[in-house]
C-alpha positions as CSV (number, residue, x, y, z in Angstrom):
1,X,72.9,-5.4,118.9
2,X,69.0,-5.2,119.1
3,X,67.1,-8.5,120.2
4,X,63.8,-6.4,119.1
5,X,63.7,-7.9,115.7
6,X,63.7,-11.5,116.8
7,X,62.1,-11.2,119.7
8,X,59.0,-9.7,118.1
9,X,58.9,-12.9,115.0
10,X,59.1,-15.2,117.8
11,X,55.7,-13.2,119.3
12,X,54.5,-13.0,115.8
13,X,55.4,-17.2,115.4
14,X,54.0,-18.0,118.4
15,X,50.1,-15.8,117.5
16,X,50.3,-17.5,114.4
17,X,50.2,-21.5,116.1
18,X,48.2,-20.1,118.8
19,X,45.3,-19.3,115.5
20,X,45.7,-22.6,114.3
21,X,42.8,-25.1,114.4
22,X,45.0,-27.4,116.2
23,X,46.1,-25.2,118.7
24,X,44.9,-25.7,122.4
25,X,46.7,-22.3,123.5
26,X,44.5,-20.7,125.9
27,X,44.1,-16.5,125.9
28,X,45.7,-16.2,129.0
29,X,48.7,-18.0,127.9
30,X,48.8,-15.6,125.2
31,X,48.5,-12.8,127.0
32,X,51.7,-14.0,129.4
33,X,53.5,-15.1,126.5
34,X,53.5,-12.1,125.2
35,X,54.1,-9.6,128.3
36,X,56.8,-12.0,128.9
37,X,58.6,-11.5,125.8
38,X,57.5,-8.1,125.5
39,X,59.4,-7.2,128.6
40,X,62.7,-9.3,126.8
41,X,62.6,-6.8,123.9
42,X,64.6,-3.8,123.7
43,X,63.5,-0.3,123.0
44,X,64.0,-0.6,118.9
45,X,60.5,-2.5,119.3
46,X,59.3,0.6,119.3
47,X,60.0,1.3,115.3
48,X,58.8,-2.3,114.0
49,X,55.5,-2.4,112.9
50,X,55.0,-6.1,113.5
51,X,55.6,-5.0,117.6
52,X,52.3,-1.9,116.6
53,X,50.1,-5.1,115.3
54,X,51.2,-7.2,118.6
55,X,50.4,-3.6,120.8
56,X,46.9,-3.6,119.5
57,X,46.3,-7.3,119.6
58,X,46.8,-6.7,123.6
59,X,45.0,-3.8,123.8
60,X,42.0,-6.3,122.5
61,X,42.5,-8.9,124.8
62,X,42.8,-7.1,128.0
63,X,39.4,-5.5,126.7
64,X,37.9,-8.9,126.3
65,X,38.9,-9.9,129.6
66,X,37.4,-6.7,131.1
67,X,41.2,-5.7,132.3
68,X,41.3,-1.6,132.4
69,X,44.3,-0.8,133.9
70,X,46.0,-2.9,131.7
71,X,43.9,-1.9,128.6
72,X,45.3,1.5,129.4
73,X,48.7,0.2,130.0
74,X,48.7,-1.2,126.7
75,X,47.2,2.2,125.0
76,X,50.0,4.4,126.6
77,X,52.8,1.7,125.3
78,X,50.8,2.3,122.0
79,X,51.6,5.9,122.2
80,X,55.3,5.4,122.6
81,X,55.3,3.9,119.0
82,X,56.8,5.7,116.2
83,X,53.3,4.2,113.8
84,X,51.3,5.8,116.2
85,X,52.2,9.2,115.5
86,X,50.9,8.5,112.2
87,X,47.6,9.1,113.4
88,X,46.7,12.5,114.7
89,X,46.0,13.4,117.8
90,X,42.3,13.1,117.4
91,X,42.1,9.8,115.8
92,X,44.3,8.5,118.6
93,X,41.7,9.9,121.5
94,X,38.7,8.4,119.4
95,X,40.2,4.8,119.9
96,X,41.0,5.4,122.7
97,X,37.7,6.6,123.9
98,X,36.5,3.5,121.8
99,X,38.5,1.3,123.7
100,X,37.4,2.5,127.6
101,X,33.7,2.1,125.7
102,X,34.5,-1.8,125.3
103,X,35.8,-2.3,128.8
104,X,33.3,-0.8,130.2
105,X,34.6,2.4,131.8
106,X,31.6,5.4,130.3
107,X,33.2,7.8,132.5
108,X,37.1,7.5,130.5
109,X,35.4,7.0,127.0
110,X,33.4,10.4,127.7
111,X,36.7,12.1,128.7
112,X,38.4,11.1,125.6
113,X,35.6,11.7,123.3
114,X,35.3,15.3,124.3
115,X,39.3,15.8,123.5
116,X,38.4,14.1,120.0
117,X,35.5,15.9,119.4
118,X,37.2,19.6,120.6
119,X,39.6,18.9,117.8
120,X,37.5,17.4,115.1
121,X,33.5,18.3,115.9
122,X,32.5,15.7,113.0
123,X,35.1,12.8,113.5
124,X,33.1,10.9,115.3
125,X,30.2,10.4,113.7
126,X,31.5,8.7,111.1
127,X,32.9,6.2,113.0
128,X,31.1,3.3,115.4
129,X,27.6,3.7,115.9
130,X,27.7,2.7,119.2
131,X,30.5,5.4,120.4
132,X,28.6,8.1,118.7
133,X,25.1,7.5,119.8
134,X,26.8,7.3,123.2
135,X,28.8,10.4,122.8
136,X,25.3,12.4,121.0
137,X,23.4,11.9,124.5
138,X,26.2,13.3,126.6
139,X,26.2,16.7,124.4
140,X,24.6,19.7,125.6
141,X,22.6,19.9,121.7
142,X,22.6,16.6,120.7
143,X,23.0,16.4,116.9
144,X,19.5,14.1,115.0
145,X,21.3,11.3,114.3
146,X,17.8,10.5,112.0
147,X,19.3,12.4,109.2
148,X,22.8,10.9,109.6
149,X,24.2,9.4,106.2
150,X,26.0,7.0,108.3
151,X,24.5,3.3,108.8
152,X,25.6,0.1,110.2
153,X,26.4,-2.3,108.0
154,X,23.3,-4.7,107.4
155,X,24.1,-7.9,106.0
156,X,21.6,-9.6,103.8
157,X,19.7,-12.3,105.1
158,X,19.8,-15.1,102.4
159,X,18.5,-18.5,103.5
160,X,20.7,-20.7,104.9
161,X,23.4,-22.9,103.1
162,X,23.7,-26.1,104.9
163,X,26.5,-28.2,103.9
164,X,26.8,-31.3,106.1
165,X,29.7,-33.0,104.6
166,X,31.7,-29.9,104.2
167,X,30.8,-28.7,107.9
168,X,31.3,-32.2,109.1
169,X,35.0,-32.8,107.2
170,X,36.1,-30.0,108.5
171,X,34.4,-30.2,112.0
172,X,33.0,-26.7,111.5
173,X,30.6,-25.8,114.7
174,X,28.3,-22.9,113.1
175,X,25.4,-25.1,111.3
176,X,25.4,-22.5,108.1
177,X,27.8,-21.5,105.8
178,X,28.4,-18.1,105.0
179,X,27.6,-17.3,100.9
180,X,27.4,-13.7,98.9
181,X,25.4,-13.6,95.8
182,X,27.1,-11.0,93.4
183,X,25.4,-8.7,90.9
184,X,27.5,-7.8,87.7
185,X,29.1,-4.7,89.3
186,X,30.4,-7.3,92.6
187,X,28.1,-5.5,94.8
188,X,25.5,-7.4,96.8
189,X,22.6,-8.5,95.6
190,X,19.0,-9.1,97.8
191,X,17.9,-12.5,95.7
192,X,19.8,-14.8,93.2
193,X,18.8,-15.0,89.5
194,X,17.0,-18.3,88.1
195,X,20.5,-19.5,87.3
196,X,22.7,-18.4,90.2
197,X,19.7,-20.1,91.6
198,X,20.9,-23.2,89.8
199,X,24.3,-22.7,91.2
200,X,23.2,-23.0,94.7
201,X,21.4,-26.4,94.2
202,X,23.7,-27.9,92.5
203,X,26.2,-26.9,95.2
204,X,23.6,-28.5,97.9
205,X,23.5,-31.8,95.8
206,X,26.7,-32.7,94.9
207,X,28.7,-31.0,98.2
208,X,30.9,-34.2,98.7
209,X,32.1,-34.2,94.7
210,X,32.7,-30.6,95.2
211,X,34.6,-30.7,97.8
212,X,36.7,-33.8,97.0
213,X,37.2,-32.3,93.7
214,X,38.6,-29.2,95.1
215,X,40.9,-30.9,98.2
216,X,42.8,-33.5,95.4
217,X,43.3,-30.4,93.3
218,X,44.9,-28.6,96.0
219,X,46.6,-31.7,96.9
220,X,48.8,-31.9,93.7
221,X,49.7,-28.3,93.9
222,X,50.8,-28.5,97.5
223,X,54.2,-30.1,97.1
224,X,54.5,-26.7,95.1
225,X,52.9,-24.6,97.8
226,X,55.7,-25.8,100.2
227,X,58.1,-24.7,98.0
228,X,56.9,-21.6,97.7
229,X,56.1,-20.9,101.5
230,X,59.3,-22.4,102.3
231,X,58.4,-23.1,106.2
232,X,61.8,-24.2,107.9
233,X,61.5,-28.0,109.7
234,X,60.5,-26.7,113.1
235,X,57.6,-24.9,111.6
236,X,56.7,-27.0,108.9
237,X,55.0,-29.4,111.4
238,X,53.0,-26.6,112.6
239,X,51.7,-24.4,109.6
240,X,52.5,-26.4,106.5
241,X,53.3,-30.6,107.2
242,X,53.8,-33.0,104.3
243,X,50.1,-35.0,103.8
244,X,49.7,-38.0,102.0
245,X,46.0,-37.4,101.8
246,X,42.8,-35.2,101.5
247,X,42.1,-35.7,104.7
248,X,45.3,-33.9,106.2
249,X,43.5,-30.5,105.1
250,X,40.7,-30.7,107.7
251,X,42.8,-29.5,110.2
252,X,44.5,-26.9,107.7
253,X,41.5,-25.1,106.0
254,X,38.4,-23.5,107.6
255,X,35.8,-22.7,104.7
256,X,34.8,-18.8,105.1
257,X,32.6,-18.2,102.4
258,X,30.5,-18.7,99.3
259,X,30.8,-16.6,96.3
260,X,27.9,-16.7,94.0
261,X,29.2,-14.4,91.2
262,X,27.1,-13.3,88.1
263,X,29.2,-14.9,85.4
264,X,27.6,-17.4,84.2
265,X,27.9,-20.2,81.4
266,X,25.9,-23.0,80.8
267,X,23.2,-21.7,82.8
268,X,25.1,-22.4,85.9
269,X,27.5,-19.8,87.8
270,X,30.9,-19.3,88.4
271,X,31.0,-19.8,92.1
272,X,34.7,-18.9,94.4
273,X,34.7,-20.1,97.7
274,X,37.5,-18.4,100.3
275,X,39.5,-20.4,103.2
276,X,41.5,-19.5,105.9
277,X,44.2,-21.7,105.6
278,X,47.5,-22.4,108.2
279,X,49.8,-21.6,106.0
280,X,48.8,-18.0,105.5
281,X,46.8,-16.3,107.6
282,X,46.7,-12.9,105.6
283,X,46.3,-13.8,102.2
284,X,44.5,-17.2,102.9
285,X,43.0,-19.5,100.3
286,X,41.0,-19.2,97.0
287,X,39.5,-21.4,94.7
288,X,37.1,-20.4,92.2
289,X,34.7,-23.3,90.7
290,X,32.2,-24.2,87.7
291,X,29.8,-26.8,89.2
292,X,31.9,-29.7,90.0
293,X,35.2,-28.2,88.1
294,X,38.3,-26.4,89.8
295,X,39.2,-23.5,87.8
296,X,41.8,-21.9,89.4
297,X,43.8,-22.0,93.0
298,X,45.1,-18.8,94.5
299,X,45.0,-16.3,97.0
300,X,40.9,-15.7,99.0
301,X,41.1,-13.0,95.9
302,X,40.0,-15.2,93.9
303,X,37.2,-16.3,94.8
304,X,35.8,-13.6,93.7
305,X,37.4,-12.2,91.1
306,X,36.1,-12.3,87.3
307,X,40.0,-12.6,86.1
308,X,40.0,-16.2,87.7
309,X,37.2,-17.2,85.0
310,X,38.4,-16.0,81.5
311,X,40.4,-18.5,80.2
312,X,37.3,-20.6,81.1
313,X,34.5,-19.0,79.7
């Protein structure tokens, strides 16, 4: 009978504690941990895609310790699974040119982005800036990269949100908060209006009540929250422990941003704030607020989702 199955949840378990804000697991013990068990699993590993996330997450840490034999050991274990044939053949030599880029090897990157490029000229240009603009100089006629469609991503540079008792409760180490202001399609906008405006003050004036709103909200639904994530008594310690106050969640939730959203009422916005939260990592935390008033608890969705506000407005 296969042991890939369990062996790759107990990788997966083990990731999960090593994310936690509690953790002290270092990247190297990661890294063993996982060759370790890696080398315990059988060949059906091969066909979960649980083991392809794990592959990838390795492939990342040997680049981040500068590792490229094992970085490339790691990319031809990729190869041998069955998700990665998903991708063809060029998409596969891109990240892997990508990947040689990050650890520092020009000369491999090159190599692979020539295979990617002989099979799909325009492929890489819409990818990282930094791989093509590497790549363009290495071609005998360059392409002008001035007319390119393609940009980076430039964030918006609002001014910052300082929060001291929410950075201090949860021991946060970056000195701003991260916050979107939303236009009325969701997309970005550059400045907030008068009363999104109003929104942000308030936030800055009354962070404590905010906050301690929001945790003994969370704190009446969590009994029901346990039920639902059902964490077995080994675990339960770990990802999802009993608390008997709001204090218990500084060490469970990490604030990840501020959304500002355009609905409005009152002259004050609706404003959804996302966690990450130990409990679940993927869909994480989401509550969406009106001043001092919890509106609704869910997934980070809704923090910034105009659904989470009707029944309000």
């Amino acid at each position: 009978m296969s042991n890939a199955e369990k062996t790759i949840e107990e990788i997966n378990v083990f990731l999960e504690k090593s994310m936690l804000k509690t953790s002290k697991t270092t990247k190297e013990e990661v890294i063993n941990y996982i060759e370790e068990k890696w080398r315990e699993a059988d060949d059906e590993k091969y066909n979960n895609y649980t083991a392809y996330i794990i592959i990838n997450r390795m492939i990342q840490e040997y680049i981040w310790k500068k590792d490229f034999n094992n970085m490339m050991r790691w990319l031809e274990i990729s190869d041998l699974h069955k998700a990665s044939q998903n991708n063809a053949l060029y998409i596969r030599n891109y990240y892997a040119g990508q990947c040689c880029l990050e650890c520092g090897n020009e000369e491999k990157a090159l190599e692979y982005f020539n295979l990617c490029y002989a099979e799909n000229p325009d492929y890489i240009f819409s990818r990282a800036p930094f791989c093509y603009e590497f790549f363009n100089k290495h071609l005998e006629n360059p392409r002008d990269l001035s007319q390119s469609e393609i940009r980076e991503y430039e964030s918006i540079d609002y001014p910052p949100l300082n929060l001291e008792y929410w950075q201090s409760f949860f021991d946060e180490k970056d000195e701003e908060l991260s916050y979107e202001i939303l236009d009325e399609d969701d997309d970005y906008a550059e400045e907030p209006t008068p009363e999104q405006q109003n929104g942000l003050d308030y936030l800055q004036e009354n962070q404590k009540t905010i906050l301690d709103n929001i945790l003994n909200e969370l704190l009446k639904k969590y009994p029901e929250l346990q039920k639902i994530y059902d964490y077995s008594e080994k675990d339960k310690v770990d990802f999802m422990p009993d608390l008997k106050d709001i204090q218990g969640f500084a060490s469970l939730l990490s604030p990840n941003c501020f959304y500002i959203t355009s609905i409005i009422k009152d002259n004050y916005p609706y404003i959804g704030i996302s966690f990450s939260c130990s409990w679940d990592d993927e869909h994480g935390l989401g509550i969406m607020t009106h001043k001092d008033r919890i509106i609704e608890i869910g997934g980070a969705d809704t923090a910034f989702s105009s659904w989470a506000v009707e029944e309000d407005l």
